[in-house]
C-alpha positions in Angstrom: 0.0 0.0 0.0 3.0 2.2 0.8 4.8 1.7 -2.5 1.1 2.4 -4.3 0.7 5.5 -2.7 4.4 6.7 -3.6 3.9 5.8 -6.9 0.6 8.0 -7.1 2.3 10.9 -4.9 5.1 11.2 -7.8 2.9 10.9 -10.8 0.8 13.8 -9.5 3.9 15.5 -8.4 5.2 15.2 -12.0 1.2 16.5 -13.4 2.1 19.5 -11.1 5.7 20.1 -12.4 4.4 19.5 -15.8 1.2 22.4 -15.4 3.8 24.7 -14.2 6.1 24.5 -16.6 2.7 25.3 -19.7 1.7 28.0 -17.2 5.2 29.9 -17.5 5.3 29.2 -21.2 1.5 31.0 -21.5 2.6 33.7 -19.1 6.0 34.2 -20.8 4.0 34.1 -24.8 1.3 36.2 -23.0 3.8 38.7 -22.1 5.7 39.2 -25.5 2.5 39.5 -27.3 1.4 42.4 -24.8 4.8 43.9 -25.5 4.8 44.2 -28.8 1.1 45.1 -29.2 1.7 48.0 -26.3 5.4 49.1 -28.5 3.7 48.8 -31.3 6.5 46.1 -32.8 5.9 43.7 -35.2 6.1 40.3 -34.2 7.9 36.7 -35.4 5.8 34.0 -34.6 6.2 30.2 -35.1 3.3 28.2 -34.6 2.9 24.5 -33.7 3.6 22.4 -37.0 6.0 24.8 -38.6 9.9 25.1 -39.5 11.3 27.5 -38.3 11.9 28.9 -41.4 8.1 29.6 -41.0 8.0 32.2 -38.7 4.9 34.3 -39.7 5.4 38.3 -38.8 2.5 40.3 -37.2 1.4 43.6 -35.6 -0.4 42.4 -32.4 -3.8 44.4 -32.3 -5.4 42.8 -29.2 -4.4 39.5 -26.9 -6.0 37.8 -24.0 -5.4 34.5 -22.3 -6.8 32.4 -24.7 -6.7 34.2 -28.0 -4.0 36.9 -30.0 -6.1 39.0 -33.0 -3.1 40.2 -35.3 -2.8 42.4 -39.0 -0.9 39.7 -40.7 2.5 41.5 -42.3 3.7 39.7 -45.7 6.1 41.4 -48.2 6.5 44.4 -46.6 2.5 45.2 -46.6 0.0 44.4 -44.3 -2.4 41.4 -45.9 -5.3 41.1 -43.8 -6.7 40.4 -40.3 -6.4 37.1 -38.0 -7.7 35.5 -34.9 -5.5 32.9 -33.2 -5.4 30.4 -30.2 -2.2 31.2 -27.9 -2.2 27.7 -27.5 -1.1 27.1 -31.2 1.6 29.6 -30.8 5.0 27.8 -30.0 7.2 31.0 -30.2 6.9 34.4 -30.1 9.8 37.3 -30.5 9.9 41.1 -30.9 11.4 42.0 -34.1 12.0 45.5 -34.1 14.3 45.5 -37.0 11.3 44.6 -39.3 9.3 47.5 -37.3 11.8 49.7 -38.9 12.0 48.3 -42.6 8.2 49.1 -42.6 8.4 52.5 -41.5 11.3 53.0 -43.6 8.8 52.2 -46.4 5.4 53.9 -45.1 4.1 51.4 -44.9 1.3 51.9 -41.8 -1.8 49.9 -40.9 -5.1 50.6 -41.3 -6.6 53.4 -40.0 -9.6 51.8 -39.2 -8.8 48.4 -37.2 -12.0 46.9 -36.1 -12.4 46.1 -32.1 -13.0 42.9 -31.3 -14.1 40.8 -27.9 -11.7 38.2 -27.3 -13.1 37.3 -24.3 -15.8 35.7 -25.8 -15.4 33.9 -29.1 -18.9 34.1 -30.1 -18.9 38.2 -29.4 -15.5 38.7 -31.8 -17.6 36.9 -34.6 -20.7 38.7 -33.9 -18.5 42.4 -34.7 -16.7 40.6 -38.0 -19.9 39.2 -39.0 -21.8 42.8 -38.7 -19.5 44.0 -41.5 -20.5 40.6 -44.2 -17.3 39.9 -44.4 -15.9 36.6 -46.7 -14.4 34.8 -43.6 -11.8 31.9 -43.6 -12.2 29.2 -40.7 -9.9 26.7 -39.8 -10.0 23.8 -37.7 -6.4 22.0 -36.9 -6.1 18.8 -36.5 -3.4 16.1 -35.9 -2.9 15.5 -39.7 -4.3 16.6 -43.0 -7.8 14.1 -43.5 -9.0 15.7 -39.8 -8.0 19.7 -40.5 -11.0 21.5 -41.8 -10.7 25.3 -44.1 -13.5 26.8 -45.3 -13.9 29.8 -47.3 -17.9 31.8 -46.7 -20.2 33.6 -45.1 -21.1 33.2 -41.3 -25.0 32.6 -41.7 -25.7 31.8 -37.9 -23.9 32.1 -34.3 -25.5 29.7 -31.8 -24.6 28.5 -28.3 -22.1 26.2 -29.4 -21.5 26.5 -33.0 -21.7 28.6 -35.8 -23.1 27.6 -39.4 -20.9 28.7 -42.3 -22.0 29.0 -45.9 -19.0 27.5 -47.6 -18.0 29.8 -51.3 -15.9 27.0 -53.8 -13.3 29.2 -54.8 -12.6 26.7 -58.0 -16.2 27.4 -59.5 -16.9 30.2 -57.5 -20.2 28.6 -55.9 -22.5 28.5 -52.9 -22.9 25.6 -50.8 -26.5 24.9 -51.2 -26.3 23.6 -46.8 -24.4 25.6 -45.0 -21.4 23.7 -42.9 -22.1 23.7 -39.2 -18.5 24.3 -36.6 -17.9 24.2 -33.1 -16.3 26.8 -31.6 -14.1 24.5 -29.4 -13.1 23.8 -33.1 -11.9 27.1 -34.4 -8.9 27.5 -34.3 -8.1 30.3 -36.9 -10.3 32.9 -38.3 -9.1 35.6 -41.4 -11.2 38.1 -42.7 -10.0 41.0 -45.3 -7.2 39.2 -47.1 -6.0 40.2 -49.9 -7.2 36.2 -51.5 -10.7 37.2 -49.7 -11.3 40.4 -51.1 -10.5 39.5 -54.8 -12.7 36.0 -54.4 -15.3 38.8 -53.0 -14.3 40.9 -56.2 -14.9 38.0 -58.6 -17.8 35.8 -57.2 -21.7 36.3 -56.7 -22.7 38.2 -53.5 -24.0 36.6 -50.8 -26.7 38.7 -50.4 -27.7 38.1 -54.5 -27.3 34.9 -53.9 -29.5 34.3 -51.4 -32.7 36.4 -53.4 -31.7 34.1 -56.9 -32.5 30.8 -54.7 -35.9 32.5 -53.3 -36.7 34.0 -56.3 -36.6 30.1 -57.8 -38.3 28.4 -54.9 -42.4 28.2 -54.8 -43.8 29.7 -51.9 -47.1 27.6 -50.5 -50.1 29.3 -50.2 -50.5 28.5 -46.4 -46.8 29.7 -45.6 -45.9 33.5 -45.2 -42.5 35.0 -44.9 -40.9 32.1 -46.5 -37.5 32.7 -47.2 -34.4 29.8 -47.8 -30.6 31.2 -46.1 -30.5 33.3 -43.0 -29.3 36.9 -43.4 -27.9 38.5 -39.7 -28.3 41.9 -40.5 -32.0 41.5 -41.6 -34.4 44.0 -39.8 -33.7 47.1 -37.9 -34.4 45.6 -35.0 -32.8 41.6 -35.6 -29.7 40.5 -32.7 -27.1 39.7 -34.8 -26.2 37.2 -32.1 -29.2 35.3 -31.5 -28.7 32.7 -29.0 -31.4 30.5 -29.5 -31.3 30.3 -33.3 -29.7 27.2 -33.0 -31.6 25.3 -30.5 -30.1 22.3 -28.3 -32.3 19.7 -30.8 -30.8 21.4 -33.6 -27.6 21.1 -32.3 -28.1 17.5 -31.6 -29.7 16.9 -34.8 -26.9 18.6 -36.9 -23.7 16.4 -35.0 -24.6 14.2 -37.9 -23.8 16.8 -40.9 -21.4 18.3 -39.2 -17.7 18.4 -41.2 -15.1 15.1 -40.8 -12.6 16.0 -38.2 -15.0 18.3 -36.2 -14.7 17.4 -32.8 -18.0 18.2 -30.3 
């Protein structure tokens, strides 16, 4: 009994050693972000899968515990927004050398930088969604078959996941369904890239999309207000964030059609 409880007392002694060490590594990733956000320095960042010879460069616009939302800088120009999870984040480090070669250049962000929530997942989409925005999702996973990108318009935001109307950039097509994520499975978000904006340039509309599809459908005589797709911004008075628009039965009834490598 002795020798059981010394080998229990040392595996939770080694659980403990091991949680302390993660919690420095957050505190010490938390704290460079913060730094370069408040110095207003660009950023090399390698995340979790990557060379090094991948380091990605960014001007940190806002950071909490859980998530960093960052102007991606490629090519000496700033190419669009992002929303990451610290926890994909392996390294982080201040390059203020860059900072310079962009000044040096003129080249400055946005004036306008949208504010986001990132205390609350559902509240940063709610603000990016307001604006109809093409959005890019991505869920990773362990390998290729169980990593999910999608390319659309956010249709919905419910208690635990948000429906997606996927655009095929190879045809330039709507998903007739919309694609159905948790947010325990979003991992990265991008909105206003420079690959968004010209599929936005090039493609129907979401908006003219969705009138083509009711101007084709048949509306019964005993329905009113029938109307296929969901727009967020309909109605003066419509909550962009409606919590019960996806119900728990819906919910449960859509773990079926939800995307391989989704993970409720």
């Amino acid at each position: 009994m002795k020798q059981k409880g010394k080998k229990k007392s040392k595996k939770l002694s080694q659980q403990a050693e091991a949680m302390a060490k993660q919690i420095a590594v957050e505190n010490a990733l938390l704290n460079t972000l913060s730094f370069c956000m408040e110095r207003n320095v660009l950023c090399r960042v390698l995340m979790q899968g990557e060379k090094w010879t991948q380091h990605n460069v960014w001007l940190v616009l806002q950071v909490s515990r859980e998530f960093v939302f960052v102007l991606r800088a490629t090519d000496f120009r700033f190419a669009g927004y992002e929303i990451h999870r610290l926890s994909d984040i392996v390294e982080a480090v201040p390059a203020p050398e860059l900072t310079e070669h962009y000044h040096m250049l003129s080249v400055e962000p946005e004036e306008k930088i949208p504010e986001l929530d990132l205390e609350s997942l559902p509240e940063a989409l709610q603000s990016i969604a307001a604006h109809e925005n093409l959005v890019q999702v991505a869920h990773i996973g362990p390998d290729e078959e169980s990593s999910v990108v999608v390319c659309g318009h956010l249709e919905k935001l419910g208690k635990k996941k948000i429906s997606i109307r996927e655009l095929d950039p190879n045809d330039l097509a709507w998903s007739p369904e919309p694609i159905k994520l948790s947010y325990d499975n979003l991992d990265v978000l991008r909105f206003e890239t420079p690959y968004l904006l010209s599929l936005a340039e090039i493609s129907m509309p979401y908006d003219a999309y969705i009138r083509s599809v009711n101007e084709s459908v048949t509306v019964p005589k005993d329905m009113e207000d029938f109307e296929v797709g969901t727009d967020l911004m309909e109605g003066e008075n419509e909550d962009l964030f409606d919590l019960d628009e996806i119900t728990e039965n819906e919910e449960t009834a859509a773990d079926v059609d939800d995307v391989p490598g989704s993970v409720e």
